[in-house]
N, C-alpha and C positions, 0 to 999 in steps of 0.2 A: 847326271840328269835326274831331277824328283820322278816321282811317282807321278804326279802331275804334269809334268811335262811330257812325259813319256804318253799320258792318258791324249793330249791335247796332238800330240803330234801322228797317234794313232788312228784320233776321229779325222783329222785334215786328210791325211791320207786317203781313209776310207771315204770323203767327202769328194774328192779328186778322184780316184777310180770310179766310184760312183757316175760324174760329169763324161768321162770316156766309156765308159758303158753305155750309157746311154744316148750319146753320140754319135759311138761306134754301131750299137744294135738298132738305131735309127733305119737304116739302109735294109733294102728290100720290103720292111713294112707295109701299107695299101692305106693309104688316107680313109676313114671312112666317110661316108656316102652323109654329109649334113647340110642342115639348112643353115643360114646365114640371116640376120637381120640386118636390114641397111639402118641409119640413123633415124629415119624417117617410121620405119615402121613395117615396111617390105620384107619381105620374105624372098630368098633366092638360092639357089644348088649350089654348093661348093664348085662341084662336077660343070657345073656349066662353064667355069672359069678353066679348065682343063682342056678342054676343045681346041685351044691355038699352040698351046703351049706350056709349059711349065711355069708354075707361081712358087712365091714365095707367099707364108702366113708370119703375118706378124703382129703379136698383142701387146699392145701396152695400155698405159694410162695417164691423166693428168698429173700426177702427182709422182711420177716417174721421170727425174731428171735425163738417165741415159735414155729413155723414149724419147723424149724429144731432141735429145741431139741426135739419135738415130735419122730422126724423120726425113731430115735434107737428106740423105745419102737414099731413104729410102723411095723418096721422089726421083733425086736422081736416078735411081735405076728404073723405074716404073718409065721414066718419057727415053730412056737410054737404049732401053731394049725392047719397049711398044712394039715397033715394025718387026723384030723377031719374032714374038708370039709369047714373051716372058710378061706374068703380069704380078705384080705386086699386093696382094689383099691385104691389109690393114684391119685389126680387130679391136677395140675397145673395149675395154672390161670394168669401167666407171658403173660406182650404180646409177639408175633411172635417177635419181634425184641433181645427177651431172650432169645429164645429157644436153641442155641447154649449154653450158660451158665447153660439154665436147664439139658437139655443132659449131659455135661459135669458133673455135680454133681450126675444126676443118675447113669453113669458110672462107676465113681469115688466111690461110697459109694456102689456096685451090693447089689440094694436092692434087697429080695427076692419078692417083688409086683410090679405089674404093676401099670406103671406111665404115665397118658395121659392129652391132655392138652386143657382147656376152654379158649383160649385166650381173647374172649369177654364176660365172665362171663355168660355167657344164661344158664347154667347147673350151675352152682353157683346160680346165682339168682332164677332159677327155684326151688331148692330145699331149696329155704330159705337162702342162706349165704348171712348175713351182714357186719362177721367179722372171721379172719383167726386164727390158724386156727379152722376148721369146720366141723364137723364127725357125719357122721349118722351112724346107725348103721340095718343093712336092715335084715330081719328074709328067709328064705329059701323061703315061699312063697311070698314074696316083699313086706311086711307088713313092712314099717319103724318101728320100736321098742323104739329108741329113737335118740337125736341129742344132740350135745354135741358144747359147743362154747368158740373158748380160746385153752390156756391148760398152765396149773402150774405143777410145780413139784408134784409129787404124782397122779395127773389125774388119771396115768396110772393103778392104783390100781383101781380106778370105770371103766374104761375100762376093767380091764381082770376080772372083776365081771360082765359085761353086755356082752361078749362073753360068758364066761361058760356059764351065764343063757340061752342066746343064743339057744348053743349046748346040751342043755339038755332039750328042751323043745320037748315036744312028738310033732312026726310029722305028 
């Protein structure tokens, strides 16, 4: 093996511990206490969405192909688990100069979850996003539970495994 190879198999590595670290140390953390902007302009409490049940966040953007193939799984689970008290928050991280095109696709697709928008990434980066898209997954009392980064086909089966466990954990 060169020197190089050696170099290149050491950064992967440490790029993959890295992802389980951060994973792992996800759990037990406390969401903090933010506002939210809806597409429109609004202003709203994280925390307020906390009150029935546990959410999942998730950010993406136009210009992010696995976002959008997310989305139907992510709708799915948003009318899936409604009557439980699981709700779905949806985050956009498009600049202001998007936002007509963001709108427009929310429209277009009526998702069942609310869609609000980070335009300078400060709530993204707060919570840790490096990369789109990005799903945490928050427990009823704003205990982060885990984070999720990416998404491939099939994700969505460790997702509706980390919602049930979610939804069945004594309150």
């Amino acid at each position: 093996m060169t020197m190089e190879n050696h170099k290149h198999c050491i950064r992967a590595l440490i790029v993959a511990l890295a992802m389980i670290v951060l994973a792992a140390g996800a759990h037990g953390q406390s969401l903090p206490r933010l506002q939210l902007e809806t597409l429109d302009g609004e202003t709203v409490r994280i925390y307020d969405y906390l009150e029935d049940g546990p959410i999942m966040i998730n950010f993406w953007s136009l210009s992010c192909a696995p976002c959008r193939r997310e989305m139907k799984h992510l709708d799915e689970f948003a009318r899936t688990y409604a009557d439980s008290g699981f709700q779905v928050i949806s985050i956009n991280i498009d600049t202001p100069k998007s936002m007509s095109r963001v709108r427009a696709r929310v429209r277009s697709n009526a998702y069942a979850f609310p869609v609000f928008s980070d335009p300078r990434n400060q709530i993204f980066r707060k919570l840790g996003g490096r990369r789109m898209p990005y799903s945490i997954f928050v427990t009823a009392d704003g205990s982060i539970d885990s984070r999720h980064i990416g998404y491939s086909p099939g994700d969505e089966k460790s997702y509706r495994r980390t919602i049930e466990s979610m939804l069945n954990e004594p309150e």
